[in-house]
Every structure is written in structure tokens, then in C-alpha cells.
N, C-alpha and C positions, 0 to 999 in steps of 0.2 A: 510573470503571468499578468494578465489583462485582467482590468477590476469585474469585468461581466464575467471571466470565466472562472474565476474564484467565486464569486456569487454561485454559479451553476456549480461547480463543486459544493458548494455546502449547502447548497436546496437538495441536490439530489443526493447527497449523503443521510439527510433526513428518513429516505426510502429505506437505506442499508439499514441503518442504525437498529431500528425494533426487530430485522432477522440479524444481528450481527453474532452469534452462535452458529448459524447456518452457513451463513456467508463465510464465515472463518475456515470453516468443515469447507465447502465448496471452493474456497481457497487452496487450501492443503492441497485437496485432492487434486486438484487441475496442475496445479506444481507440480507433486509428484507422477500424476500422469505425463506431463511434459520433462520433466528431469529425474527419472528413477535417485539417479544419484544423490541429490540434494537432501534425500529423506537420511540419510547417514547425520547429517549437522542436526537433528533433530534428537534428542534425547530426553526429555522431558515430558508429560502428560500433555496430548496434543491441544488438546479442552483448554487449559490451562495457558498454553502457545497462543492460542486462537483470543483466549480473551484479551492475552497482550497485544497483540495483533492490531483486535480492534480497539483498543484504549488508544495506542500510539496515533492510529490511521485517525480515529476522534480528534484528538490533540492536535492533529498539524493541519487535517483540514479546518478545524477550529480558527486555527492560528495563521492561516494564509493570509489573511487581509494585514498581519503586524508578523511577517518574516524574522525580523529582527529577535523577536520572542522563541520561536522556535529553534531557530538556526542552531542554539548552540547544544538545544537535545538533538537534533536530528545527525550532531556532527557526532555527538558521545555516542551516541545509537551505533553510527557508521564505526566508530573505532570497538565499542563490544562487538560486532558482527564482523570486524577484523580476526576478531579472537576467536572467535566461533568458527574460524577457516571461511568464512563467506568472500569470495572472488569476483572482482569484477566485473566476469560476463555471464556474474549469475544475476546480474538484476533485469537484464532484458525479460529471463524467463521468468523473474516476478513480475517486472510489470506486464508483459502477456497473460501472466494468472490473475492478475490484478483486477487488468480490463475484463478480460472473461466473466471471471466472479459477478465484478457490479453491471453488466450486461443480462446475466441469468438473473441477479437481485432487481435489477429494476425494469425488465421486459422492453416493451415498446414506448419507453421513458429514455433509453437507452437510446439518444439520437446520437448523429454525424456530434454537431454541436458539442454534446457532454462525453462522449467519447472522446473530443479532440482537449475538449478542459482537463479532462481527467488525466490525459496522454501528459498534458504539458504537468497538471500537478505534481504527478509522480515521477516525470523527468527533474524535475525543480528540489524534489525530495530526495531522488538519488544520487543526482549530480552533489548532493550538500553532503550523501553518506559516502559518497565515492572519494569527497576530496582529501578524508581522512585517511586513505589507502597508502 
């Protein structure tokens, strides 16, 4: 990732962060509206999911500017979500609920630009949970 678009990830994270309960819940849902299926890997208080969620999603855009720091949760992450039955060509459909979510959390904030930051962040994030597959 490019150092302007790591910056634009974590200014416009700022936005998420005071709904990040909502945003969680609006996460969910768009998942599971786009993947009926995926809600089966879900067994746990979804509230509780959601706050994991956003604590992780905190932590690495946090940590974009020093990778090195992250990398090796984001890779443990990728190996429990191995466990949990999570597939490969489920993370498209998360990062489409991804993008979605933080387009309704930050409206007309929501440019070309941080759309395309966000695209690479969370490429950058799955590519690192995929390599543990």
C-alpha cells in the first residue's frame, strides 16, 4: 500500500470507529444478505462477533504504517478462520460487505479515492489471512 492511502484509511476510519456497533450489525447483515450460507460459521452472540470485528479491523488499520507489526496476528487470525471452516472464496464476499458497510458509515466521504484505499487495505489484510491456507 501507498503511504497517502494508509493515511486515508486511518482518517476515514475515525468516521467508523464512534458507530462501530452499527457498523458491525451492518456488516453482518450485508454478508449474510449476500451469502445465506456463511451465517452457519457463526455460532456465538453476534454483538460480541461484531465487537471482535471491530477491535481486529482497529488493530490493523492502526498498524498499516508498521506491517511488520501486524503481519503475524493477521496470519494467526487467518489460521483460526481456517478452523472455523472459512474458504478461500469467502473473502471476496467479505470484502464486498466490507466496502459496502464503510460506504453507508461514511456517506458522501465515501470517494473513488478511499474506496480504492480501502480495496487495497483489505486486499493486503487477506492476502496475509489467505497465505496461511
Amino acid at each position: 500500500m501507498k503511504a497517502d492511502q494508509i493515511m486515508l484509511v486511518q482518517k476515514t476510519f475515525e468516521k467508523i470507529r464512534p458507530i462501530s456497533e452499527v457498523a458491525a450489525e451492518l456488516f453482518y447483515n450485508r454478508l449474510f444478505e449476500l451469502a445465506p450460507s456463511l451465517k452457519s460459521l457463526f455460532k456465538g452472540d453476534m454483538k460480541t462477533q461484531g465487537r471482535m470485528l471491530m477491535q481486529m479491523l482497529d488493530y490493523t488499520v492502526s498498524g498499516l504504517n508498521k506491517p511488520d507489526s501486524i503481519i503475524p496476528v493477521v496470519q494467526d487470525l487467518g489460521r483460526c478462520h481456517v478452523g472455523y471452516g472459512v474458504k478461500e472464496e469467502y473473502y471476496e464476499t467479505v470484502g464486498e460487505a466490507l466496502l459496502w458497510t464503510l460506504e453507508q458509515g461514511m456517506g458522501k466521504d465515501f470517494t473513488p479515492d478511499v474506496k480504492d484505499a480501502w480495496a487495497e487495505a483489505y486486499k493486503l489484510l487477506s492476502d496475509t489471512m489467505k497465505s496461511v491456507h
